[in-house]
C-alpha positions in Angstrom: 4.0 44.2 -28.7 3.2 40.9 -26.7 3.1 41.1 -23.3 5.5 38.0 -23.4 8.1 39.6 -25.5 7.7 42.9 -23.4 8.4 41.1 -20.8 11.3 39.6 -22.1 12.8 42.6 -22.8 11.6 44.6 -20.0 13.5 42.4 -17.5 16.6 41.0 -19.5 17.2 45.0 -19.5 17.1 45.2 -15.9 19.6 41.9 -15.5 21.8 43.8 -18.0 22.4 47.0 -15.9 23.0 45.0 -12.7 25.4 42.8 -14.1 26.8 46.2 -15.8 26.7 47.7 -12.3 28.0 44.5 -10.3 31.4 44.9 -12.6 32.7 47.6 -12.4 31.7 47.9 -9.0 33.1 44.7 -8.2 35.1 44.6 -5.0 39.0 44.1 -5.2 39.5 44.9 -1.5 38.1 43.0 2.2 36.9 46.7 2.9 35.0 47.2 -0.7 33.5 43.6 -0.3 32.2 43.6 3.5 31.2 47.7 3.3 31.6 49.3 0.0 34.9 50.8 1.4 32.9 53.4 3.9 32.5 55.6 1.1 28.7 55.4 0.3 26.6 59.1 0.2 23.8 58.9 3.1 21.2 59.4 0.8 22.4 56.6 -1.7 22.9 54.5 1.1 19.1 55.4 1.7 18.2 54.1 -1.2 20.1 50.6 -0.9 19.0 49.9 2.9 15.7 50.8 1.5 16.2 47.8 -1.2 17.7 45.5 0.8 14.9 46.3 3.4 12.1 45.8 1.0 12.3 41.9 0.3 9.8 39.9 -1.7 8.2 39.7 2.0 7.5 43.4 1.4 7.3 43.9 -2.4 5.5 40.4 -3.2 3.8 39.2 0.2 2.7 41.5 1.9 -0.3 43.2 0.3 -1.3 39.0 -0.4 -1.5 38.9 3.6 -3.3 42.6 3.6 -5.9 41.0 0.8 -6.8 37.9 2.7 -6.5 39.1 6.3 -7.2 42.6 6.0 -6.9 44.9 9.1 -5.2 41.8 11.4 -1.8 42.3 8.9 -1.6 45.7 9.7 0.7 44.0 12.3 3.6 43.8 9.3 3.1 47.4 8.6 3.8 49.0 11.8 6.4 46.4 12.8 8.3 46.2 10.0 7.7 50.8 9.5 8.4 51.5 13.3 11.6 49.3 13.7 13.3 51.4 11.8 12.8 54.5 14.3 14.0 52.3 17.0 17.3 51.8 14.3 18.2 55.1 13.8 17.9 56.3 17.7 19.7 53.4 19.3 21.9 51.5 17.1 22.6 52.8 13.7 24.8 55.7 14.8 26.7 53.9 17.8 27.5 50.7 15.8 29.1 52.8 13.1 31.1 55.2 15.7 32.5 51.6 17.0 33.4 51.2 13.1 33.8 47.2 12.7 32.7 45.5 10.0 30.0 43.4 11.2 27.4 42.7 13.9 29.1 39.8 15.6 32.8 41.7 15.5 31.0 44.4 17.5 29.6 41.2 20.2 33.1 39.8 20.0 35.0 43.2 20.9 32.3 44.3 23.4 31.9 41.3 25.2 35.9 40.6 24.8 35.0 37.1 24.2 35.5 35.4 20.8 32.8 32.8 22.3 29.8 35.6 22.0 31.6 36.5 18.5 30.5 32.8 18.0 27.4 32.3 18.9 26.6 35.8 17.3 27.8 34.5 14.3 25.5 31.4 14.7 22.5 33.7 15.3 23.0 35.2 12.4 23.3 31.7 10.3 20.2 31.3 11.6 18.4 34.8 11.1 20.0 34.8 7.5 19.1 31.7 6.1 15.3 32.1 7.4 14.9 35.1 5.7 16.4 33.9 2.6 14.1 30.9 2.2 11.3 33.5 2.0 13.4 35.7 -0.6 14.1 32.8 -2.7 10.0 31.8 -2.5 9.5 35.2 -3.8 12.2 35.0 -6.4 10.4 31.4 -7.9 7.1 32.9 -7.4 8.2 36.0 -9.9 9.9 34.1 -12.1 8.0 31.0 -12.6 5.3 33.7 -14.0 7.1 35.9 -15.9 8.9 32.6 -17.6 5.9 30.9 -17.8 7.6 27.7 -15.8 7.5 26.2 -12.6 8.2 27.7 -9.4 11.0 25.4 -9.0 12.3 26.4 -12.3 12.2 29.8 -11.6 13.9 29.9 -8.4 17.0 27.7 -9.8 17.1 31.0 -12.4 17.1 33.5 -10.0 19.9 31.7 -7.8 21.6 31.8 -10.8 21.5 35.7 -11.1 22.2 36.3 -7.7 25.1 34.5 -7.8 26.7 36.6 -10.3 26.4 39.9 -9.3 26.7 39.4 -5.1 29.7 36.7 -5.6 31.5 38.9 -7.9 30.6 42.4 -6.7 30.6 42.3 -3.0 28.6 44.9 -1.0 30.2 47.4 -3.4 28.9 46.2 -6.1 25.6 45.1 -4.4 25.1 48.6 -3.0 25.4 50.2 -6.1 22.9 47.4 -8.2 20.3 47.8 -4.7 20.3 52.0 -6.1 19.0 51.0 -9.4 17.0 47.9 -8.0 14.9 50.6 -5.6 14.1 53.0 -8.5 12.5 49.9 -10.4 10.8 48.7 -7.4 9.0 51.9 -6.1 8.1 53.0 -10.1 7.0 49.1 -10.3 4.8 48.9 -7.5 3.5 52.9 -7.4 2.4 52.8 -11.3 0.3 49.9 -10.9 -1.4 51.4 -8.0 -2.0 54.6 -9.6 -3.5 52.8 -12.2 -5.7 50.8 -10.2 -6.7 53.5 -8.1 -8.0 55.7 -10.7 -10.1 52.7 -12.3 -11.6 51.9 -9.2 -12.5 54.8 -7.4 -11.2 58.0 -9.7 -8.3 58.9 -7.2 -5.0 59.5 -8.4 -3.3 58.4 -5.0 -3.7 54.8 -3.7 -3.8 56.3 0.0 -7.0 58.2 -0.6 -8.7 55.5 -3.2 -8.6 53.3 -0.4 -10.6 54.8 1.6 -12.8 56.6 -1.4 -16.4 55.6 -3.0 -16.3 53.1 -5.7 -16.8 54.6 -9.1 -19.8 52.4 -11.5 -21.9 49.7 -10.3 -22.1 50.2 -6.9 -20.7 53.7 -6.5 -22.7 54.0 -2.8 -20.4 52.7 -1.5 -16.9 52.3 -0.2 -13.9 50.4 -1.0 -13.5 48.7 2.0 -17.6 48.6 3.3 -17.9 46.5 0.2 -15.2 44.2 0.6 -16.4 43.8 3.8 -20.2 43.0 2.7 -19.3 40.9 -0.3 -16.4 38.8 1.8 -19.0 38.2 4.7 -21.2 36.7 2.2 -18.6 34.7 1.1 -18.4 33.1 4.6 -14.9 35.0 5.7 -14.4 37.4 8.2 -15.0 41.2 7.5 -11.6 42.6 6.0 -11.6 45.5 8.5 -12.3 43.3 11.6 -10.8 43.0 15.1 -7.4 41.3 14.9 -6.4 39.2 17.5 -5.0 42.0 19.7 -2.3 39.7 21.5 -1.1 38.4 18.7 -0.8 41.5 17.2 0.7 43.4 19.4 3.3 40.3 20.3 4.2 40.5 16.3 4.1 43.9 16.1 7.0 44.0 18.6 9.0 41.3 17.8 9.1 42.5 14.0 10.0 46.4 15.8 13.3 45.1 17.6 13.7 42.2 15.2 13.9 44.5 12.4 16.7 47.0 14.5 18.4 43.4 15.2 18.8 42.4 11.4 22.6 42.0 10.4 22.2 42.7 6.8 20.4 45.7 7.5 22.7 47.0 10.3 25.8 46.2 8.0 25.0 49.1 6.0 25.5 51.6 8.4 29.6 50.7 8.4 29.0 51.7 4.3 28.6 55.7 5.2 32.3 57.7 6.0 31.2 59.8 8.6 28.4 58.9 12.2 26.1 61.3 11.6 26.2 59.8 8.1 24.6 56.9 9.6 21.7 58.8 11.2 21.3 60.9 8.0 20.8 57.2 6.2 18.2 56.1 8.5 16.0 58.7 7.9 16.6 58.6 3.8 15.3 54.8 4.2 12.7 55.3 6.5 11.6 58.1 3.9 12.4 55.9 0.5 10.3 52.5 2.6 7.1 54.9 3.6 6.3 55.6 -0.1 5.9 51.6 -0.9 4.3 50.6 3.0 1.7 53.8 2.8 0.8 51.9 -1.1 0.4 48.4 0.5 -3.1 48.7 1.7 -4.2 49.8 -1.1 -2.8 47.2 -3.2 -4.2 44.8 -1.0 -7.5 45.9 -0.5 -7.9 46.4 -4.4 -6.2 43.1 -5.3 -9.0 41.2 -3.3 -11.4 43.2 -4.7 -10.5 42.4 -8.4 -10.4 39.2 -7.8 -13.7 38.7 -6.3 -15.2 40.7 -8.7 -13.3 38.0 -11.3 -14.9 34.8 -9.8 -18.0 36.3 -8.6 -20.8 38.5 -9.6 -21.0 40.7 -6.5 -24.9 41.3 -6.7 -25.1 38.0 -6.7 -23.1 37.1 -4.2 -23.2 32.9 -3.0 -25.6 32.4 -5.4 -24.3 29.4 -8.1 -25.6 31.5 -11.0 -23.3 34.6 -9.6 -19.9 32.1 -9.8 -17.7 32.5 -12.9 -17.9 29.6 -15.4 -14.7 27.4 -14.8 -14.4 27.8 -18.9 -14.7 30.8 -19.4 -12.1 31.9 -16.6 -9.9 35.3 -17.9 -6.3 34.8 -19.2 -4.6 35.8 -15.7 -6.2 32.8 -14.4 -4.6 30.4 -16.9 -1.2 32.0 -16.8 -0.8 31.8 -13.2 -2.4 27.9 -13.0 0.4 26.6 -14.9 2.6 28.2 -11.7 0.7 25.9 -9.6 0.5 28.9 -7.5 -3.3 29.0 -8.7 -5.5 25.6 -8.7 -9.0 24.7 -9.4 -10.8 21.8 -8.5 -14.3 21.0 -9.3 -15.7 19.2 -6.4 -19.6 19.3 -7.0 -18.9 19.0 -11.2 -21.0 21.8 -12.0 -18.6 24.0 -13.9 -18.2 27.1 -11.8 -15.9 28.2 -9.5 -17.3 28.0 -5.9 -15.2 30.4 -3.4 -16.4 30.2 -0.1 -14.4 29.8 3.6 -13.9 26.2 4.6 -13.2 27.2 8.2 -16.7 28.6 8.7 -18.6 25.6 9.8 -22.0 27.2 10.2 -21.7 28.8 6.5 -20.0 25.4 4.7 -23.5 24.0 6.3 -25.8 26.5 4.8 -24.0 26.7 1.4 -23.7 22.7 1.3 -27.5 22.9 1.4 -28.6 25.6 -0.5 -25.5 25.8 -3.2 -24.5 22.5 -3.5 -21.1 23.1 -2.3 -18.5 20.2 -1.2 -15.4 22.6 -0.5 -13.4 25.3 -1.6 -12.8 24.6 -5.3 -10.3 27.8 -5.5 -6.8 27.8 -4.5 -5.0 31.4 -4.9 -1.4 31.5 -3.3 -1.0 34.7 -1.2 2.3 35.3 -2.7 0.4 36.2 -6.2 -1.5 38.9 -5.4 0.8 41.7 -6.4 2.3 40.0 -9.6 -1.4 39.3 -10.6 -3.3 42.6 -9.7 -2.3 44.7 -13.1 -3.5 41.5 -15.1 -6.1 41.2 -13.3 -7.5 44.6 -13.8 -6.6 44.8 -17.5 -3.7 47.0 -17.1 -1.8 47.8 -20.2 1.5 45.5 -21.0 4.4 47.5 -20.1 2.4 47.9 -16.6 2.5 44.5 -16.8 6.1 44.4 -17.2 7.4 46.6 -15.2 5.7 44.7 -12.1 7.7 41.8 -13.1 10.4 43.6 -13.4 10.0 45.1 -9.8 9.2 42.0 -8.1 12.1 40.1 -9.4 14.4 43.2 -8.4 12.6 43.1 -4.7 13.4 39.6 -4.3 17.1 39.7 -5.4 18.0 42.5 -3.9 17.3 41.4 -0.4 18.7 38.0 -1.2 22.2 39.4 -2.1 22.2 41.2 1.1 21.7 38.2 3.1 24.3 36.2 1.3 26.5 39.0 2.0 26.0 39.0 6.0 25.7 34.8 5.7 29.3 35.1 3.9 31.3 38.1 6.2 29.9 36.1 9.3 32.0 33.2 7.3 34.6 34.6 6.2 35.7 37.9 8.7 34.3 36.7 11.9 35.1 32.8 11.9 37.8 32.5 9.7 39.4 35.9 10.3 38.2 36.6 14.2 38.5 33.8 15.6 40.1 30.3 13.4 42.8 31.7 11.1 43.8 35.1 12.2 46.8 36.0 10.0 44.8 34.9 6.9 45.8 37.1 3.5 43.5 39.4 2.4 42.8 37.6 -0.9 42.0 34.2 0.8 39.9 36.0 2.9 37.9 37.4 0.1 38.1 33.7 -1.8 36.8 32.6 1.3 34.2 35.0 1.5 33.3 34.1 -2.0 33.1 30.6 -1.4 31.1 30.9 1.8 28.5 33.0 -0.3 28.5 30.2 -3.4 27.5 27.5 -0.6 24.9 29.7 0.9 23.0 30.3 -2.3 22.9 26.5 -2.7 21.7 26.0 0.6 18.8 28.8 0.2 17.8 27.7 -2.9 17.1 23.7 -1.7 15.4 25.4 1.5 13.2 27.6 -0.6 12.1 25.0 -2.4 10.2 23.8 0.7 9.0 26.8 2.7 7.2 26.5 6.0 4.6 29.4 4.9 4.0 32.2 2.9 7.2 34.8 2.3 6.0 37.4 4.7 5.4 34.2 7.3 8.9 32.9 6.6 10.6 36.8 7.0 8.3 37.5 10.3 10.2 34.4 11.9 13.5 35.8 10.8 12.6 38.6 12.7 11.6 36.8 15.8 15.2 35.1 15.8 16.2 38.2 15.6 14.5 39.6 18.2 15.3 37.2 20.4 18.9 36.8 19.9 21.4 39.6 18.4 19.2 43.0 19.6 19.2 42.5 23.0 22.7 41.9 23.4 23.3 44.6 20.8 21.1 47.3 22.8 23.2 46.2 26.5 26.3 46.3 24.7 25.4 49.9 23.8 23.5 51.1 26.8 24.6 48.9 29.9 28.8 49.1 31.9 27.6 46.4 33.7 26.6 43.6 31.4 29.7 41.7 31.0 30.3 38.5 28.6 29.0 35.9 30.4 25.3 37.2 31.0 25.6 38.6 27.2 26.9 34.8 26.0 23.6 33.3 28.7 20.9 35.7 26.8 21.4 35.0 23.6 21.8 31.4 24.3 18.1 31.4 26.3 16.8 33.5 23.5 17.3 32.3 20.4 17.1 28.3 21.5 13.9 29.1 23.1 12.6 30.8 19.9 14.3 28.1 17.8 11.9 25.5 19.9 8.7 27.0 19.5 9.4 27.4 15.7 10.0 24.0 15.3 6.9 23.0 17.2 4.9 24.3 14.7 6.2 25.0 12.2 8.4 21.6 11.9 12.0 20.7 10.2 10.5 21.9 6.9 13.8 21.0 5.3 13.3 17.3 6.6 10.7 15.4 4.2 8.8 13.2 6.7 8.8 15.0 9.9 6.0 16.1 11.4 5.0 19.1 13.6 2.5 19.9 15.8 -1.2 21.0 14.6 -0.2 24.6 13.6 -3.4 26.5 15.0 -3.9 29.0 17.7 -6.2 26.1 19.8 -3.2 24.2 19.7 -0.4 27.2 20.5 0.9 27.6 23.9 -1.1 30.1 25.7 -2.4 31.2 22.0 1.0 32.7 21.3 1.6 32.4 16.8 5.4 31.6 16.4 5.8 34.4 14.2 4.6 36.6 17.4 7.0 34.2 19.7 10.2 36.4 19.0 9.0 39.3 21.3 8.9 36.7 24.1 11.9 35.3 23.2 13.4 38.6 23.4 12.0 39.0 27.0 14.1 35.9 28.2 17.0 37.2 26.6 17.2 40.7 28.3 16.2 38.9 32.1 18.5 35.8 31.7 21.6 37.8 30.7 20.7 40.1 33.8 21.0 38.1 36.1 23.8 36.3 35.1 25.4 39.5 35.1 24.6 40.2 38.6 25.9 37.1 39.9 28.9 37.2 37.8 32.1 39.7 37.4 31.7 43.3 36.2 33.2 43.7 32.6 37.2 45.0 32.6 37.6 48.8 33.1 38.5 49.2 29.7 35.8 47.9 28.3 32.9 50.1 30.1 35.3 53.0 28.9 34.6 51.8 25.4 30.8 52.0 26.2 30.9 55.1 27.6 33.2 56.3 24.5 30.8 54.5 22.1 27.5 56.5 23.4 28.5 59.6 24.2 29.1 62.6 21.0 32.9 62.9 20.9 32.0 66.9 21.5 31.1 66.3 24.8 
């Protein structure tokens, strides 16, 4: 069968079965719509947070970032891995003993202020309508390939999906298409990798082939001491180099707490009847997410070295007789190009297809001089990488089509859960909590609906001008996150004293000092015309990346609302009786 009409198939099947799923799971209750009616099994629930966790940033991006910056992303694995411990001891189990619906109704009712309910719900605007720019990148990056259309294209068909099975089915029905979404994803992304592995380097497990002897031509050596050699060559740096320790250590963090700060993630814990259901579902997801983030570094490591061995002879590394003829390119190549999301320009007009580093001045010099090179003729979007790696290694078809299949799946399923959070914050805390508080049921959940059609417009036109790569986008989710709703989440949990007004100061400081730096560099991306400022570490303050900024952010957050607390009136008696009721096992 074509790999076309495979495809086809292979993915109107899986649009089939969550539409399937999305009716007759399809909320007719405010309880069913917000949490699935509390009456989610912990290990199911697992397996949703785990899909709703693992975004196009995870699924799509970041093995791209892994392939071109090699040990320095290890930053997204640890982060993104080890916030999920700090979910599971701190918050998950007391936010569902409290038993509200969402993130800002648990501010509001700690804080007994509907002004931090507010602002909480604004953080979460925010926070939600980051990530899902990056979501929706990944959703036109999978589909513009797998329709063979533009990216623009593609993402108007995937809001069109999303919109039928989150508007109509709520987090009910959302939960129950996430279950099915996370078996495609992990068979979709593991298969491949097996695959790859045992081509490569004769391993059956990705983990191991990473770090194994490559089989063949060149069978001295290892995976990764070649990559190294051949991209060093190449003018980059070596793929298992120092990171930028700061910088890594700063994003590490801010992706940590950012990720136990997430609403749409922390929403799922009110979708499990009991509290210790709660704790049993964080340690399902941490389980279901470690099988796809151990895979990722191998992905990336043997996506980049696919590719290189595509465009280059590696025994003949740099030299213009070991660069692949522009003509004779493989199929992959010419199926991605009419993306756009891989370009080729030949600047010195002799046919082949120079890859080299711009940014190494010294190297551009020598290869200018002894190549004949005028630039970087090779554009590959990071965001291709795992779409492209089956193709690119000559993988059979349905391998082929199953990764499509799974990258569509990763991208939607994170993007329904953010519509979802976007549309209770709407709907329950604005509309409900604080503006119209004897609304009806039903025109809550029109409301809801509503608020959740708007949002997928609004995502969409912002995701057709993203300020980076998906992983980039999501990491600066997490910074906002970071630096707004854990903090006052973690003092509403573990601190009597903290009272509404140094809650309401924090996340104030935090999250408009994060939104600042953002903008710096990273500029109104929505606003054609405006320009930010020179988006390199020379030009960062004190060398600080703004997808690192959100641990700092966080910092300011947690001192400001201190002191402000200090200065100001303790919280009512009642209310530190709710934290100590809150934190402490009812046993006790």
């Amino acid at each position: 069968m074509e790999l076309q009409t495979l495809i086809y198939l292979v993915v109107g099947a899986t649009f089939l079965l969550y539409f399937v799923l999305a009716i007759v799971a399809r909320a007719g209750t405010t309880s069913e719509f917000y949490v699935a009616g509390k009456g989610i099994n912990p290990v199911l629930n697992g397996m949703a947070t785990a899909a709703d966790w693992m975004s196009a940033a995870s699924f799509i991006s970041m093995a791209g970032l892994i392939a071109f910056n090699g040990y320095s992303a290890s930053a997204y694995l640890m982060g993104w891995t080890g916030g999920y411990v700090l979910l599971a001891m701190l918050l998950a189990p007391y936010l569902r003993k409290f038993g509200k619906f969402t993130v800002p109704e648990f501010i509001g009712d700690r804080f007994y202020s509907n002004a931090a309910r507010v602002i909480a719900v604004i953080a979460l605007l925010v926070i939600s309508l980051t990530y899902v720019i990056g979501q929706m990148k990944g959703v036109g990056v999978a589909f513009s390939r797998f329709l063979e259309t533009s990216v623009e294209v593609g993402l108007f068909a995937g809001m069109g999906i999303v919109f039928v099975y989150a508007v109509l089915g709520g987090m009910k029905g959302i939960t129950y298409t996430q279950i099915a979404q996370y078996v495609i994803m992990i068979f979709a992304y593991t298969v491949p990798a097996i695959f790859i592995s045992l081509q490569l380097t004769g391993h059956f497990l990705p983990q191991i082939g990473t770090g194994a002897e490559l089989t063949g031509a060149g069978s001295d050596q290892y995976l990764l001491q070649k990559l190294d050699l051949v991209l060093v060559d190449l003018g980059f740096a070596e793929y298992t180099g120092t990171p930028d320790l700061m910088n890594t250590f700063l994003l590490t963090l801010a992706l940590m707490i950012g990720t136990a700060g997430l609403p749409h993630v922390l929403v799922r814990f009110f979708t499990v009847p009991r509290v210790r259901d709660a704790r049993k579902s964080a340690g399902w997801t941490l389980l279901f997410i470690a099988i796809l983030y151990t895979t990722a570094p191998a992905v990336g490591a043997m996506a980049m070295w696919n590719t290189l061995k595509t465009v280059q002879d590696t025994d003949q590394i740099g030299a213009p007789e070991g660069n692949l003829l522009y003509a004779e390119r493989p199929q992959w190549m010419k199926s991605w190009e009419t993306t756009g999301l891989l370009q080729f320009e030949d600047k010195n007009g002799d046919g082949r297809i120079q890859y080299y580093n711009d940014d190494n001045e010294a190297f551009a010099a020598m290869a200018e001089e002894e190549y004949g090179w005028n630039g970087n003729e090779l554009y590959v979007d990071r965001d291709i990488m795992v779409l492209a790696n089956p193709e690119i290694a000559n993988l059979p078809n349905w391998v082929i089509a199953l990764i499509a299949a799974g990258g569509i799946a990763a991208a939607l399923s994170t993007a329904a859960g953010l519509l979802l959070a976007i549309s209770s914050a709407i709907s329950h805390d604005l509309l409900k909590g604080v503006f119209m508080p004897n609304i009806s049921e039903k025109n809550e959940l029109m409301a809801g609906r509503i608020s959740m059609t708007v949002a997928i417009i609004i995502a969409g036109y912002l995701g057709l001008n993203p300020p980076g790569f998906a992983a980039q986008v999501v990491a600066l989710a997490f910074g906002l996150a970071a630096s707004s709703l854990f903090p006052a989440l973690m003092m509403g949990i573990f601190s009597k004293r903290m009272n509404k007004e140094g809650a309401i100061a924090g996340m104030l400081a935090g999250l408009s000092i994060t939104l600042l730096y953002i903008f710096m560099y990273k500029g109104w991306f929505f606003i054609p015309g405006t320009n930010p400022l020179e988006d390199t570490r020379e030009a960062w303050m004190f060398g600080i990346n703004p997808t690192s900024f959100g641990a700092i952010g966080a910092a300011i957050n947690f001192i400001v609302a201190i002191l402000v607390a200090k200065m100001t009136t303790p919280p009512p008696h009642e209310i530190q009786e709710l934290v100590e009721d809150v934190r402490v096992p009812r046993a006790s």
